[in-house]
C-alpha positions as a printed NumPy array, in Angstrom:
array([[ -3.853,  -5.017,   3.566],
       [ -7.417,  -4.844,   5.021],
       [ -7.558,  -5.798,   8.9  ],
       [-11.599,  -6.26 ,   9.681],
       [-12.643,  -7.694,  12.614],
       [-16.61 ,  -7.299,  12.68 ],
       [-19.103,  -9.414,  14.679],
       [-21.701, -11.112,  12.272],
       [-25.654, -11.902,  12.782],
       [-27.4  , -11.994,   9.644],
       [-31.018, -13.168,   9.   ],
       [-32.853, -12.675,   5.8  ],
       [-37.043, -12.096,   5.421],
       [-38.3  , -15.094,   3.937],
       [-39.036, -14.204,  -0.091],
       [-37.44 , -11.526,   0.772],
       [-35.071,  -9.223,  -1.091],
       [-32.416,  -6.937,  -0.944],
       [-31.87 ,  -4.017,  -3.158],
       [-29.123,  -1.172,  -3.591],
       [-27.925,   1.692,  -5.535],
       [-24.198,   1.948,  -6.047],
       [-22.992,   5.532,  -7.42 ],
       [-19.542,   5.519,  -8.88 ],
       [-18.461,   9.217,  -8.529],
       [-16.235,  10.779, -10.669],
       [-13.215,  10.095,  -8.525],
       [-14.238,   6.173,  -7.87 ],
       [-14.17 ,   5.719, -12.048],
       [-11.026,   7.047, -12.234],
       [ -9.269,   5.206,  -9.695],
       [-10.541,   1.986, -11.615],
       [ -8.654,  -0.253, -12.672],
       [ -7.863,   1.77 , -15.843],
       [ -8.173,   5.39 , -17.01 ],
       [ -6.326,   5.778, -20.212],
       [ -5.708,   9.288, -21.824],
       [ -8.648,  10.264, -19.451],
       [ -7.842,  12.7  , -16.787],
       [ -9.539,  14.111, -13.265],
       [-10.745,  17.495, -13.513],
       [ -9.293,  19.91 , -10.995],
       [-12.584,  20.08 ,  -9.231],
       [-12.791,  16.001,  -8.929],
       [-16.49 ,  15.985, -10.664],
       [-15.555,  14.779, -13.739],
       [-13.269,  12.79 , -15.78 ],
       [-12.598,  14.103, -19.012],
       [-11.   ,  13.133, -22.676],
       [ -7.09 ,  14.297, -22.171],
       [ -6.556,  16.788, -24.769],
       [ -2.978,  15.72 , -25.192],
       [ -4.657,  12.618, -27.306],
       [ -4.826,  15.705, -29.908],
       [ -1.264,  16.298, -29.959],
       [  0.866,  13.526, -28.692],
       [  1.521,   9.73 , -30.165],
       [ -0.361,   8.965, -32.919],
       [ -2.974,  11.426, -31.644],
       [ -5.523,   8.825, -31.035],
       [ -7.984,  10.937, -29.954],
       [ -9.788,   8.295, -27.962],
       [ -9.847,   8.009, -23.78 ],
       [-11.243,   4.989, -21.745],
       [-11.886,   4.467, -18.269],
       [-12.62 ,   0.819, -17.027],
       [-14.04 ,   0.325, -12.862],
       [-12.541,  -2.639, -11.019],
       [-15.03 ,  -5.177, -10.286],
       [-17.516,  -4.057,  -8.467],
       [-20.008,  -6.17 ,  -5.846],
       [-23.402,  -6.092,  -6.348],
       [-24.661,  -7.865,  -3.279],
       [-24.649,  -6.32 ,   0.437],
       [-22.207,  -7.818,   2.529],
       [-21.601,  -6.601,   6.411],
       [-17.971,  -5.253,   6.501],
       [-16.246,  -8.121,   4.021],
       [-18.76 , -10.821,   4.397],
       [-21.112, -10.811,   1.698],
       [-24.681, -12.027,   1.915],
       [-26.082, -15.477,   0.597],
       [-27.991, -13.539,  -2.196],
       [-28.542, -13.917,  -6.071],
       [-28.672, -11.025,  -8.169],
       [-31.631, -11.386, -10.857],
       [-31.335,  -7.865, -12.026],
       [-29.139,  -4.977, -13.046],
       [-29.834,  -1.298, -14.423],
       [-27.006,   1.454, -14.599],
       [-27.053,   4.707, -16.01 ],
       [-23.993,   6.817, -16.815],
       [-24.354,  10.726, -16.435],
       [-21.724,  11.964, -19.343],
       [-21.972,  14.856, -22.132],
       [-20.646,  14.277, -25.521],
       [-20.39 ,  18.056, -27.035],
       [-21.138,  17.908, -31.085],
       [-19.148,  15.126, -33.391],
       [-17.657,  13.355, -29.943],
       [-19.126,  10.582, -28.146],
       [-19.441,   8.535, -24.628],
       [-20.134,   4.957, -25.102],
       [-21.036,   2.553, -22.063],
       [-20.182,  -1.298, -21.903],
       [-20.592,  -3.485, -19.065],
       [-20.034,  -7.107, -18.131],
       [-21.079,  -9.285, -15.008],
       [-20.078, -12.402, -13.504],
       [-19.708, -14.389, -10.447],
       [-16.18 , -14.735,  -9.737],
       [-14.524, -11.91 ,  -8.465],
       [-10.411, -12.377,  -8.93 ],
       [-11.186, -14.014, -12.352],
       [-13.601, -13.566, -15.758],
       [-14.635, -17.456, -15.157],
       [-18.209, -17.697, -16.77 ],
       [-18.331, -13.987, -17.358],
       [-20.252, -12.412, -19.609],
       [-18.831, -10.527, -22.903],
       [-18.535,  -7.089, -22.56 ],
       [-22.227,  -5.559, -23.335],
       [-22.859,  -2.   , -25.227],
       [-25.681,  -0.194, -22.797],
       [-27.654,   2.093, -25.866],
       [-27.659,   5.63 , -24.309],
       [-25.68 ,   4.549, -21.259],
       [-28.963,   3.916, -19.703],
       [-30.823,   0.571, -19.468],
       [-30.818,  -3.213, -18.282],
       [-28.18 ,  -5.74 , -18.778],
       [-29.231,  -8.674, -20.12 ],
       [-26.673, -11.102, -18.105],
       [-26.358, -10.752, -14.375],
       [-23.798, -11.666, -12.069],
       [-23.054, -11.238,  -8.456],
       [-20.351,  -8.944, -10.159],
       [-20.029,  -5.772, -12.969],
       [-16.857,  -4.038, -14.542],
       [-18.153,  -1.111, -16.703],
       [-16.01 ,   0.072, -19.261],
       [-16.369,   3.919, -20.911],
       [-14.677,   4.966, -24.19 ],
       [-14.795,   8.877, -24.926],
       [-13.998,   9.96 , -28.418],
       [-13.055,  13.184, -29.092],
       [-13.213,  15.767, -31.838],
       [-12.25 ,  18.893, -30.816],
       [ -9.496,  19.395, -27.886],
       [-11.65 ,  22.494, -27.045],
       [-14.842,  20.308, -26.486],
       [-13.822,  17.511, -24.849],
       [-16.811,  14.442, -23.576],
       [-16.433,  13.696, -20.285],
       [-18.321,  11.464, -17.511],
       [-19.354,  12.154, -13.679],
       [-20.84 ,   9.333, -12.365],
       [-22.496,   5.62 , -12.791],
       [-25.36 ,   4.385, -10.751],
       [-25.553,   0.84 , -10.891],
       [-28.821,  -0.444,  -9.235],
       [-29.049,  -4.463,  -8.319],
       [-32.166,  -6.45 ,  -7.726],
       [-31.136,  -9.03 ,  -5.097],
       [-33.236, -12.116,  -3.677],
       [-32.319, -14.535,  -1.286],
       [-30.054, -17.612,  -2.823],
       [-30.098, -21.116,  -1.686],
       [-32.752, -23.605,  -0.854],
       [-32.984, -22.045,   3.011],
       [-34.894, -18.895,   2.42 ],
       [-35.899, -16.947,   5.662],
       [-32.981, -19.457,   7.243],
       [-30.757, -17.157,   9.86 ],
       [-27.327, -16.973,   9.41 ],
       [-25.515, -17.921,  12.67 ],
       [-23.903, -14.996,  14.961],
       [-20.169, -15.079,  13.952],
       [-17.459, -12.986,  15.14 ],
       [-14.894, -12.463,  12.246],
       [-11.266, -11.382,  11.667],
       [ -9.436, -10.354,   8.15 ],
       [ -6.187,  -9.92 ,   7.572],
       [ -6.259,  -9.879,   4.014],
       [ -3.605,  -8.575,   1.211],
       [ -5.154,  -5.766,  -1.173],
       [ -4.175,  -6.848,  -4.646],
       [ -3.697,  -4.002,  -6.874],
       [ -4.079,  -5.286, -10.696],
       [ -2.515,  -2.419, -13.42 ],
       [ -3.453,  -1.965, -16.784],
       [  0.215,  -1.908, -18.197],
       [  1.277,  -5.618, -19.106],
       [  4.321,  -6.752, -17.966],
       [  5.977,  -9.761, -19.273],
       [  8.318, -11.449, -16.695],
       [ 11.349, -13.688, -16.896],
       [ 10.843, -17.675, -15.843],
       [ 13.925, -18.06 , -13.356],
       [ 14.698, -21.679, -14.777],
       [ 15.229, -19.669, -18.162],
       [ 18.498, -21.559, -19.362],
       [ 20.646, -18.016, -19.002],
       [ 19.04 , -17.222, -15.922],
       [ 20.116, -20.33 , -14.043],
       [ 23.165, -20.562, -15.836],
       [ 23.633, -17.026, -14.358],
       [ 22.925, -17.59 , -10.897],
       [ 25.007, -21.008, -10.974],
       [ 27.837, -19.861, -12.139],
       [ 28.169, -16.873,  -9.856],
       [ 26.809, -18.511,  -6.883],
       [ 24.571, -16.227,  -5.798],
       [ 22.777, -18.162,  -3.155],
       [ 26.174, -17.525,  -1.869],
       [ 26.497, -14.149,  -2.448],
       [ 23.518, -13.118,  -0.409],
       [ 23.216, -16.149,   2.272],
       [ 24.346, -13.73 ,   5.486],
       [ 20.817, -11.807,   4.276],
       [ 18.63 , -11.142,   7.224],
       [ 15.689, -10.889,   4.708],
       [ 14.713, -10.197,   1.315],
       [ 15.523,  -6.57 ,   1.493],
       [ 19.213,  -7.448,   2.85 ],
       [ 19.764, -10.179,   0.321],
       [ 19.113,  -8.085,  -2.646],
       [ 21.273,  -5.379,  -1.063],
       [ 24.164,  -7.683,  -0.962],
       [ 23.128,  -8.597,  -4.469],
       [ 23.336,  -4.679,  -5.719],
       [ 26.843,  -4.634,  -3.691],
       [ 28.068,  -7.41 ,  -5.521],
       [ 26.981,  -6.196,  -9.197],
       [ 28.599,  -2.622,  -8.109],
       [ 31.577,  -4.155,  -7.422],
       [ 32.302,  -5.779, -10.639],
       [ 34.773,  -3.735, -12.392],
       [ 33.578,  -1.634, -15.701],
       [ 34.372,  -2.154, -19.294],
       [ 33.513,   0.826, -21.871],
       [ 35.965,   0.752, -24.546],
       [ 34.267,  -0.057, -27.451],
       [ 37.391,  -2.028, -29.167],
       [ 36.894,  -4.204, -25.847],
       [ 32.896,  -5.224, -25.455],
       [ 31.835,  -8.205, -27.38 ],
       [ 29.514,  -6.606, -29.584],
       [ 29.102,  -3.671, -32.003],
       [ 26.023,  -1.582, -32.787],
       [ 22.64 ,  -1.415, -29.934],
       [ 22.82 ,  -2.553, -26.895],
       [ 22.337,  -6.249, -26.961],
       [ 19.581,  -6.754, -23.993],
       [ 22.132, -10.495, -23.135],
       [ 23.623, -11.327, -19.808],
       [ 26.092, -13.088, -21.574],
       [ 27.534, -10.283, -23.827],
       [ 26.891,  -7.551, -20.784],
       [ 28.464,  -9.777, -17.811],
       [ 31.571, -11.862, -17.72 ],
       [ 32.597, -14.457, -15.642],
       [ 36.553, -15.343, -16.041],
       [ 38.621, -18.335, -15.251],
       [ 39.53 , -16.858, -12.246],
       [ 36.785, -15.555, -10.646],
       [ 37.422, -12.026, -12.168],
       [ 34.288, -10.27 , -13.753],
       [ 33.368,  -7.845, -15.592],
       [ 30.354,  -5.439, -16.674],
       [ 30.736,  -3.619, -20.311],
       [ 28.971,  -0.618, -21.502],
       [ 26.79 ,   1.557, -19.249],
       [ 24.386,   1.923, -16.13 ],
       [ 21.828,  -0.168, -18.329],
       [ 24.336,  -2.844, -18.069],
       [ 24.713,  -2.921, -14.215],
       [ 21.168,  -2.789, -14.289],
       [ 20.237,  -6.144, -16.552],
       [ 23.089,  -7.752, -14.252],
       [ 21.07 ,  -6.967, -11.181],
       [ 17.546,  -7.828, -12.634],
       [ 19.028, -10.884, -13.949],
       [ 20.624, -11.912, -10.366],
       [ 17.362, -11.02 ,  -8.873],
       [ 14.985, -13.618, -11.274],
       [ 17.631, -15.866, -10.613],
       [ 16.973, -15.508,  -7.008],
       [ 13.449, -16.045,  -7.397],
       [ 12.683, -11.877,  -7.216],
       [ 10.637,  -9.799,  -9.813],
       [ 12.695,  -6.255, -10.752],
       [ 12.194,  -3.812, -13.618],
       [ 14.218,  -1.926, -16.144],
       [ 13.382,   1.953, -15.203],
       [ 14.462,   4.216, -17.576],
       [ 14.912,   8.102, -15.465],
       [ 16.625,  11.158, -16.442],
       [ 17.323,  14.501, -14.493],
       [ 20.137,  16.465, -13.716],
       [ 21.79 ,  18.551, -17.195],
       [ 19.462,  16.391, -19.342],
       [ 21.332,  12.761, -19.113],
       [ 19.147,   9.529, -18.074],
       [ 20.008,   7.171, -16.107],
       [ 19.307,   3.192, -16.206],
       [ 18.226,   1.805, -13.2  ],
       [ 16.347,  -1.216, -11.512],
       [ 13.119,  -1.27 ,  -9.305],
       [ 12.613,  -4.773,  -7.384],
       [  9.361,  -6.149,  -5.881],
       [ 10.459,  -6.782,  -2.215],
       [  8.114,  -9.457,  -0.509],
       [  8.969,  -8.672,   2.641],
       [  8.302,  -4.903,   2.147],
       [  5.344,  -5.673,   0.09 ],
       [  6.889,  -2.586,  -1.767],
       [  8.696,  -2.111,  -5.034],
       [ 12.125,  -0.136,  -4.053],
       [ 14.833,   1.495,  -5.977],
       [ 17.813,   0.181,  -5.927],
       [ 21.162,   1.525,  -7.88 ],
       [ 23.434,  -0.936,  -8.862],
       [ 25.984,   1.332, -10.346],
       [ 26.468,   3.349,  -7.545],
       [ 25.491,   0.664,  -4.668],
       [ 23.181,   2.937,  -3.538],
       [ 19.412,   3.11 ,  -1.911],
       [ 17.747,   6.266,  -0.949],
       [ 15.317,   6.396,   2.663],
       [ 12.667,   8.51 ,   3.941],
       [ 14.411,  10.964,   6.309],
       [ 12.422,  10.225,   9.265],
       [ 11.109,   6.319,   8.849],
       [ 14.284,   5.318,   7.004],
       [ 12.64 ,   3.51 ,   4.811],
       [ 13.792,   2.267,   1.267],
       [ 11.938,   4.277,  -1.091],
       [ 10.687,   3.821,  -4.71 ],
       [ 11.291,   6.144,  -7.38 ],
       [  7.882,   7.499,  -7.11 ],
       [  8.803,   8.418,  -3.945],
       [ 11.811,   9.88 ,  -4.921],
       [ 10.062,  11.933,  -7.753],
       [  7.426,  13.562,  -6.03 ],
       [ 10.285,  14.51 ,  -3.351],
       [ 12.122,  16.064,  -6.054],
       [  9.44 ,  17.936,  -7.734],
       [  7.403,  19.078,  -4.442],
       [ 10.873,  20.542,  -3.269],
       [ 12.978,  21.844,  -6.051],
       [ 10.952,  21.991,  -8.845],
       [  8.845,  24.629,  -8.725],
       [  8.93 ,  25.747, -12.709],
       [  8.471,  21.411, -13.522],
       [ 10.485,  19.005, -15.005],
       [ 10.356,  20.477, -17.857],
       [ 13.174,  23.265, -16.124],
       [ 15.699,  20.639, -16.166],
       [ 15.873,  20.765, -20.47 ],
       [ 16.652,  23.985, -20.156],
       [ 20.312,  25.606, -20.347],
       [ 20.792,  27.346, -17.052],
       [ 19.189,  24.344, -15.242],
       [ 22.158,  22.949, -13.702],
       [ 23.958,  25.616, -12.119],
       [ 20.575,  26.709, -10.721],
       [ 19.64 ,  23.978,  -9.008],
       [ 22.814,  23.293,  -7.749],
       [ 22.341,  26.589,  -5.977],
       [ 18.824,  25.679,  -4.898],
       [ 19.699,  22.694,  -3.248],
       [ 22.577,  24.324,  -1.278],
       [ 20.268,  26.732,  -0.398],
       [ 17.665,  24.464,   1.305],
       [ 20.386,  22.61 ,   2.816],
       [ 23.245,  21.053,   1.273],
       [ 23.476,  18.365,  -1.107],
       [ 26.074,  16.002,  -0.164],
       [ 25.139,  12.785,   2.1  ],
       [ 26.871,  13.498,   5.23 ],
       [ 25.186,  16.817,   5.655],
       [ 22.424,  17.166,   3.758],
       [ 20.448,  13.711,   5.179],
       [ 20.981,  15.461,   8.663],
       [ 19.798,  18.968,   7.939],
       [ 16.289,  19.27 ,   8.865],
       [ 15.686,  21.624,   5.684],
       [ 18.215,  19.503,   3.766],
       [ 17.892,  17.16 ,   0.771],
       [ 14.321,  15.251,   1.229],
       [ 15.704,  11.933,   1.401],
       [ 18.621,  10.012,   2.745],
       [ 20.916,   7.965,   1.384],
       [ 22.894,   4.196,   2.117],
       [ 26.034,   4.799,   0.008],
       [ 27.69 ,   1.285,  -0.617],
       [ 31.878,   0.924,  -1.269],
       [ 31.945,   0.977,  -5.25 ],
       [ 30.827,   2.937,  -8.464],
       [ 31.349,   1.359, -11.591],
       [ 33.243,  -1.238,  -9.639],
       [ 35.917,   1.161,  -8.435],
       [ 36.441,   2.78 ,  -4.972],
       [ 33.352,   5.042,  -4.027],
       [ 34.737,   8.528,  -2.371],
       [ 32.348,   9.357,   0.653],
       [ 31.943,  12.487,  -0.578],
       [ 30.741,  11.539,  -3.558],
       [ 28.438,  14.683,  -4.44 ],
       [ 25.016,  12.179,  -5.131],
       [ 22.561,  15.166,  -4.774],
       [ 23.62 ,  16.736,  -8.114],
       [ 25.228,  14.176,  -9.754],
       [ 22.96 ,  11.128,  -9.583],
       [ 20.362,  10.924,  -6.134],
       [ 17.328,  12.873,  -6.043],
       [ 17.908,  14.967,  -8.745],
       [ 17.558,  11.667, -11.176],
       [ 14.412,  10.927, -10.714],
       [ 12.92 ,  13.41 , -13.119],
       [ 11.285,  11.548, -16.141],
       [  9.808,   8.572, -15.474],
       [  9.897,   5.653, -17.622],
       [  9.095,   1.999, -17.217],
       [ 10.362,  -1.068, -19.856],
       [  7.733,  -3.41 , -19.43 ],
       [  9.301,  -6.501, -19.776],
       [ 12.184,  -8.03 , -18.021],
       [ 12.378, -11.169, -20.044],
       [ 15.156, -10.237, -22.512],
       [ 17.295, -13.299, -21.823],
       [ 14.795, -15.454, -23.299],
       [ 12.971, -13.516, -25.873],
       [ 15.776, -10.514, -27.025],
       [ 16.593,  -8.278, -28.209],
       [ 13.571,  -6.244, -28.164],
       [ 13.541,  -2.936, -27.712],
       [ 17.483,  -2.877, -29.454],
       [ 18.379,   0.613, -28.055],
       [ 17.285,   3.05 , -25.436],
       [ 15.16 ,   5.138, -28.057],
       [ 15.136,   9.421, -28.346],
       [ 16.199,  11.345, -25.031],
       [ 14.801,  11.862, -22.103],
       [ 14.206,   8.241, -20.944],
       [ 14.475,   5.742, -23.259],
       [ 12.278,   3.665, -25.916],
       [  9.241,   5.979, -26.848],
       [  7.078,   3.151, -26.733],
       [  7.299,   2.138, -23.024],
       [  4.894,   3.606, -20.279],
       [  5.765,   7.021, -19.41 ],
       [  4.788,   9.13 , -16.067],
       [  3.19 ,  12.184, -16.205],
       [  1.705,  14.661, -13.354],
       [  1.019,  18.235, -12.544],
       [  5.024,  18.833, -12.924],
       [  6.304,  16.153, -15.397],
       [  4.279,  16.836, -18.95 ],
       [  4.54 ,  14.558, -21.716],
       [  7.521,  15.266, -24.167],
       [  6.98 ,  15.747, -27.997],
       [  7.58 ,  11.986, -28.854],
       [  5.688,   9.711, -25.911],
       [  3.376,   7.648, -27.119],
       [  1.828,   5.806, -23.822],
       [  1.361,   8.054, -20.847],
       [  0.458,   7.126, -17.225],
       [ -0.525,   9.484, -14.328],
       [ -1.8  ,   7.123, -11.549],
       [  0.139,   5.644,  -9.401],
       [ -1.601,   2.231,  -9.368],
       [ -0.552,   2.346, -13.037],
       [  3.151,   2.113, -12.03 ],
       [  2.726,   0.16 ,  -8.888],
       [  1.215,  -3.024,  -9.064],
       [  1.663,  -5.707,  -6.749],
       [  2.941,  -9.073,  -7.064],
       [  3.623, -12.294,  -5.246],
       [  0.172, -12.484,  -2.684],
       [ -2.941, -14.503,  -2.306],
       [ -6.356, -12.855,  -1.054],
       [ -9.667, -13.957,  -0.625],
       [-13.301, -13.169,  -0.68 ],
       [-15.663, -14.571,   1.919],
       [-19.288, -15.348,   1.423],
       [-21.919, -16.626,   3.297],
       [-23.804, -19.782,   1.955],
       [-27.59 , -19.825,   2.796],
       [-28.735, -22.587,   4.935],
       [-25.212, -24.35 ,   5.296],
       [-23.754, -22.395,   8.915],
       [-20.49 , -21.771,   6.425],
       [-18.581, -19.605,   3.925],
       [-17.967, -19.945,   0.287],
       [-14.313, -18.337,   0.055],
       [-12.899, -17.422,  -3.278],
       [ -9.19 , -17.346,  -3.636],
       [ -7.139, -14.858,  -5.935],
       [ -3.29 , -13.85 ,  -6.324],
       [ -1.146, -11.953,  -8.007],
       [  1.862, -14.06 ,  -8.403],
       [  3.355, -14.236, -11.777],
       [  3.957, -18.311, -12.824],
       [  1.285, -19.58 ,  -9.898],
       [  0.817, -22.76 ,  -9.736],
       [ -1.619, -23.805,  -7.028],
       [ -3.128, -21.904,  -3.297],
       [ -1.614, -23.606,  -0.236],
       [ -4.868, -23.79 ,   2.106],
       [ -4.682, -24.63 ,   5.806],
       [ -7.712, -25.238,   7.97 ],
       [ -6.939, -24.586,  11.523],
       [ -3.51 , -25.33 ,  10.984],
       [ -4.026, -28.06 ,   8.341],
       [ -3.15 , -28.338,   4.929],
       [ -6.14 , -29.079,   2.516],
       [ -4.661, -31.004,  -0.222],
       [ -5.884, -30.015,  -3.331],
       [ -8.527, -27.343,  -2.145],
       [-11.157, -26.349,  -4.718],
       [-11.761, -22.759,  -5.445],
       [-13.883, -21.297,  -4.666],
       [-13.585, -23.571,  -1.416],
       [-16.175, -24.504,   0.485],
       [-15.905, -23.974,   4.797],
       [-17.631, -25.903,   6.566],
       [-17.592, -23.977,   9.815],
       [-17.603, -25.981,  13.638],
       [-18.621, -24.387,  17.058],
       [-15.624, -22.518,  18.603],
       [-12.709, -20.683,  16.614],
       [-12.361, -21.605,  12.676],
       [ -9.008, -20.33 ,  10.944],
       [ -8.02 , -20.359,   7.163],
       [ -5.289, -19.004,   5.814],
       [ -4.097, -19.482,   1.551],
       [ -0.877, -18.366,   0.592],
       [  0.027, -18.835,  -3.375],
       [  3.066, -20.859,  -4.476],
       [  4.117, -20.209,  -8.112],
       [  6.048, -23.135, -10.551],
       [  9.451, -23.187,  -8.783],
       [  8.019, -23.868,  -5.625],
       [  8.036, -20.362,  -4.218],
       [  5.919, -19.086,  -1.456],
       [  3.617, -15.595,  -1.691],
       [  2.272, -13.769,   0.633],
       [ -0.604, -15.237,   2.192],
       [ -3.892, -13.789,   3.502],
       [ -6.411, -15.173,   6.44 ],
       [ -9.752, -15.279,   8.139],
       [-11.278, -16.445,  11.566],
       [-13.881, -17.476,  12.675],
       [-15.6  , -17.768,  16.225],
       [-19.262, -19.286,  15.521]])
């Protein structure tokens, strides 16, 4: 979230004009909002063509890096100026070694949270020149083909360079002195597409109704503690795996209603594995009106795991929860839920200094069992108090599998930390409505090759991923909020605010001015500012009359 509070007093030369370079360094493209089979080099002056496009997948051998949008008008801390931009050159400095190639595209517009009245995307000849559309806005996209994994193309930087004038009738007019406060959610967009479940979904409600879970998790403080009570419920339902006894034969079916059932008397039961407990718990969660995921992780003596990540509003966090185990692990010192990021890069920056890779190999378990006693213990009563102990904590629930969990359940070497190895994301959670793809969890370590698969400077990609990710924006999107961008408009004593969320199924931004609703409030809105304090706040409200997270500005004029 960006908190601003600036004081504002802006007054523009008459004919006057305003003109900038922006520089895009090597770091700033690849923390756009895509980099794809591109890497940072270990210096941070270039990003290059991953060589592993030579050797893993289908061995495209092709890399592409694409900015977020970027503003091409001055603005004082958040507030951007009343200007127009009439002119746009960029230049990318790249190299393209013998039979590879760097090609530049770019596109402009003047919405900033959507491609409204953009232009299409434009090849720049050279990567230097002048675009022929302008916009107030420019995403620049860069594809790098490669033909030798020895001389690999690569790019360091983009200067973009702006002509600005003055826009509106008003020119020379001064802006009035405005003091100015933000408090306004950072959306972070990902380039891996993720295709949600509707909660009305016939199964879905049917789901929720029948099991009452408004019920289940009414004593719930807040949305963290509500889905907690959810995870203790689905760990509670007794287990099923005899295969004469579940209601299907062949793949898993990806269908609440031949993973989950409800009896006459109020009985249930879960067949088949983890990745059972975890569709129950992703489909209580849409049902509740929450957005989880399917992660696919593996670890300890080479055997995955299935397991749920949930988009908690109140957190403004995804977190890992483990609905076989009814289990969530903390930060040691904040006690904080964590993610499975979180838990990966405390496994790897503790135990694994050889990489993930270590845990494929024969003598991996014993070892690391040793390890981890070593550095201080590895079951939950100790080890979370040890100072040099495990690097997270736990909250064990009262079941496994739906049976009676034993305190001393060993969870640092059986499932815990040690899980959250490999890395891999199904990236779609609407299987109730559109099954039953993918049928199966695919070849070891994680699950169906196809699905978006972490990699870092301890987790390489295996022999048969296809679609690797090693950003964590990639993995970490976020969902249910509203922001905004303010702008002055020339000659009116107001702003021009443009509204954008990232709520899957939104329907419509809830605006209040100074505490009252404006019905059906254009966007981008136009507010018309008085003398005194001004305050407007959007929040987003999706199809099923949900409420996001909203964001705000005041004024004092």
């Amino acid at each position: 979230m960006r908190r601003i509070v600036l004081a504002l007093g802006c007054a523009l030369a008459a004919g006057g004009a305003l003109a900038g370079e922006i520089v895009l360094d090597a770091k700033a493209l690849y923390n756009g909002f895509e980099a794809r089979r591109a890497v940072l080099s270990e210096d941070g002056a270039k990003v290059v063509l991953d060589k592993r496009a030579f050797t893993h997948g289908k061995k495209d051998k092709t890399g592409r890096i694409q900015t977020d949008p970027v503003p091409l008008v001055g603005n004082n801390d958040g507030i951007e100026f009343a200007l127009k931009v009439h002119s746009v050159a960029v230049e990318l400095a790249s190299d393209a070694p013998e039979g590879s190639s760097v090609k530049l595209e770019c596109r402009t517009g003047d919405r900033y949270f959507t491609y409204d009245g953009w232009s299409g995307w434009e090849e720049v000849a050279g990567g230097k020149g002048v675009l022929a559309k302008t916009g107030r806005y420019l995403e620049a996209r860069v594809t790098m083909v490669g033909k030798d994994a020895d001389k690999l193309p690569y790019v360091t930087s983009l200067t973009i360079r702006p002509e600005t004038a003055a826009a509106g009738p008003a020119v020379g007019a001064p802006m009035p002195a405005m003091k100015v406060k933000l408090d306004i959610q950072t959306i972070v967009r990902s380039p891996i597409k993720f295709a949600y479940e509707r909660a009305d979904s016939p199964k879905i409600k049917k789901f929720g109704d029948s099991n009452k879970l408004a019920e289940v998790v009414k004593d719930g403080a807040d949305d963290f503690e509500k889905l907690v009570l959810l995870m203790d419920w689905v760990t509670a339902s007794p287990n099923e795996r005899d295969r004469a006894k579940i209601p299907w034969k062949g793949a898993f079916p990806w269908d609440i209603e031949k993973v989950f059932k409800l009896n006459d008397d109020g009985t249930r039961v879960i067949y088949s594995h983890c990745g059972a407990y975890c569709q129950v718990f992703v489909t209580g969660a849409t049902a509740l009106g929450y957005h989880a995921r399917h992660v696919g992780i593996c670890g300890y003596k080479n055997k995955s795991h299935e397991v749920p990540e949930v988009w908690v509003p109140d957190l403004k966090r995804w977190i890992f929860f483990d609905p076989s185990l009814s289990t969530y692990y903390t930060d040691k010192v904040t006690e904080e839920p964590l993610n499975l990021m979180q838990m990966h890069r405390a496994l790897t920056d503790t135990f694994m200094d050889e990489g993930m890779k270590w845990t494929m190999a024969k003598s991996f378990a014993g070892t690391f069992k040793k390890r981890m006693r070593a550095i201080g213990g590895n079951r939950c009563a100790k080890a979370s108090k040890l100072p040099n102990g495990n690097p997270v904590g736990i909250r064990m629930g009262k079941h496994i599998y739906g049976k009676p969990l034993d305190p001393n359940y060993d969870w640092g070497t059986s499932h815990g930390i040690v899980c959250a190895g490999f890395l891999q994301i199904t990236p779609r959670n609407d299987f109730n409505s559109k099954p039953p793809q993918p049928r199966g969890y695919g070849a070891y370590p994680t699950g169906a090759n196809g699905n978006p698969f972490w990699v870092d400077e301890k987790t390489p990609v295996l022999r048969a991923t296809k679609d690797w990710y090693s950003r964590v924006r990639d993995f970490y999107w976020t969902l249910d909020q509203a922001t905004l961008q303010a702008r002055h408009r020339a000659g009116h004593g107001g702003l021009e605010v443009e509204f954008g969320n990232s709520m899957p199924f939104f329907k419509a931004y809830k605006v209040t001015v100074d505490g009252a609703e404006v019905a059906g409030a254009a966007n981008p809105f136009t507010w018309k500012l008085k003398k005194g304090a001004n305050a407007l706040t959007v929040a987003p409200v999706d199809e099923f009359g949900r409420v996001g997270i909203a964001s705000s500005i005041e004024v004092e004029l």
